[in-house]
C-alpha positions as CSV (number, residue, x, y, z in Angstrom):
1,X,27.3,16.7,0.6
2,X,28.3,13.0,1.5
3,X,29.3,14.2,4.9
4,X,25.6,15.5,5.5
5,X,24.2,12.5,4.3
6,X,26.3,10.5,6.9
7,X,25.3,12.8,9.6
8,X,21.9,12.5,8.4
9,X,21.7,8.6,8.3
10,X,22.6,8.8,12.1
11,X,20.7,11.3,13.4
12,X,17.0,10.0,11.7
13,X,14.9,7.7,13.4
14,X,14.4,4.1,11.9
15,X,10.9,5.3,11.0
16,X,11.8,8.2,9.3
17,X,14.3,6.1,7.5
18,X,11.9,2.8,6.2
19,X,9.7,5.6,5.0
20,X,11.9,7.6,2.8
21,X,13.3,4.0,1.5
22,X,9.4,2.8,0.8
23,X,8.8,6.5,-1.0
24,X,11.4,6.1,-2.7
25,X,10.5,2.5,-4.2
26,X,6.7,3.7,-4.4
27,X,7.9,6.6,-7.0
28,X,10.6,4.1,-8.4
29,X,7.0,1.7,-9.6
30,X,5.4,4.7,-11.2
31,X,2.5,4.8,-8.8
32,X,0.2,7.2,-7.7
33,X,0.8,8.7,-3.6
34,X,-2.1,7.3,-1.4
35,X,-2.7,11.2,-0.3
36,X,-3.0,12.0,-4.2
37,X,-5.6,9.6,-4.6
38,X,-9.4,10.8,-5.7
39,X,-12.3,8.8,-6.0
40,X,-13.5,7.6,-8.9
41,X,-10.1,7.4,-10.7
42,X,-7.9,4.3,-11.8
43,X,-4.7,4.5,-10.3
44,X,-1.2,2.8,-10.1
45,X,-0.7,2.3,-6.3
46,X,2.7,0.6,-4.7
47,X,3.7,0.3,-1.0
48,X,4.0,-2.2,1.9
49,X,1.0,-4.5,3.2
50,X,0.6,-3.5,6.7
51,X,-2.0,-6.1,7.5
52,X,-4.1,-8.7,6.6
53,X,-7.6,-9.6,7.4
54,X,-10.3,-12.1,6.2
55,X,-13.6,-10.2,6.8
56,X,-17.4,-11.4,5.7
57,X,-19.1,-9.1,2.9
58,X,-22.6,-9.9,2.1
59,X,-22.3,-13.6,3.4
60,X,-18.8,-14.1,2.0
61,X,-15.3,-14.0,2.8
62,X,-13.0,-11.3,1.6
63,X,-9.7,-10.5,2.1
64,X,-8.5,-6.8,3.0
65,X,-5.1,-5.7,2.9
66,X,-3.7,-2.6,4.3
67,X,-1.3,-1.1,2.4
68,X,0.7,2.6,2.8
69,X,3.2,3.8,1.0
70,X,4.3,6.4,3.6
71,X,1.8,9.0,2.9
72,X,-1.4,7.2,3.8
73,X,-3.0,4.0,3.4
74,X,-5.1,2.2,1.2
75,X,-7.4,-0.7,1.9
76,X,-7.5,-3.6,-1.3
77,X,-10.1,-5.8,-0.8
78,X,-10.1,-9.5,-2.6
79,X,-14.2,-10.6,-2.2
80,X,-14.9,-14.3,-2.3
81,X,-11.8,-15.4,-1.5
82,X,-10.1,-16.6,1.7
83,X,-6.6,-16.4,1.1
84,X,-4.8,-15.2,-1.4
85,X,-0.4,-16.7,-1.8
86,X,2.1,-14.4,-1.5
87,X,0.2,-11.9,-0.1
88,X,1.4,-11.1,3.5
89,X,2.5,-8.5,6.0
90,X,5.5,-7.2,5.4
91,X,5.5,-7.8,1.7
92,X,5.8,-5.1,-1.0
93,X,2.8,-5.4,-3.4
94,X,1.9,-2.8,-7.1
95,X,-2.0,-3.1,-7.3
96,X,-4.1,-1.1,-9.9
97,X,-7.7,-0.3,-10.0
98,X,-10.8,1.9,-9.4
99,X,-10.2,3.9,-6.0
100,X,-13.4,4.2,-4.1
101,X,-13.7,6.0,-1.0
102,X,-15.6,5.1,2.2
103,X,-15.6,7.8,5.1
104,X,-11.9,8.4,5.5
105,X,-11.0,5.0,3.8
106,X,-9.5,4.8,0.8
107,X,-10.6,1.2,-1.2
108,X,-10.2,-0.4,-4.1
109,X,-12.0,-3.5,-5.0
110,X,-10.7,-6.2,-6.7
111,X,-7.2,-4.9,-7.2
112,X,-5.1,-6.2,-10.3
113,X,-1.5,-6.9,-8.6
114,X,1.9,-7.4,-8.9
115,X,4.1,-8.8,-5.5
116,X,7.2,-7.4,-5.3
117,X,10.8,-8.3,-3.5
């Protein structure tokens, strides 16, 4: 058993690898898998913020961050604000809140959240 694990640890891409680890702290917060997600529905949501962006809504700024927690992604969008500390790429982030979706985008608005190390 530790011998396949070994084996395994070198044979799996670095991809494969972060992902399992990020799973695994996603489940470890008690949150809800992105690709579980319905609209309509509070959830629990934990991952990584992929990216950060400050785009307009309705005259003004709002930040949107990307975050997946190796099954999919989900967009949290902050509106009237410009910045918001701590929050970065990179960075491991617990957010809760209504899921909405738009399209193929997942979005919740207004996220209550929780940064993580």
């Amino acid at each position: 058993m530790a011998l396949r694990r070994f084996v395994e640890k070198f044979t799996k891409s670095t991809e494969d690898l972060d992902r399992e680890k990020l799973e695994e702290f996603c489940s470890g917060c008690g949150a809800t898998a992105v690709e579980a997600l319905t609209a309509r529905r509070r959830a629990r949501i934990a991952g990584e913020i992929r990216s950060v962006r400050i785009v307009p809504r309705a005259g003004a700024a709002a930040v949107e961050a990307t975050i997946n927690d190796g099954t999919g992604s989900v967009t949290a969008v902050f509106l009237g604000r410009r910045r918001i500390g701590g929050v970065s790429t990179g960075r491991r982030i617990v957010i809760d809140g209504m899921v909405a979706v738009d399209g193929k985008r997942r979005i919740v608005f207004n996220p209550t959240y929780e940064l993580r190390p």
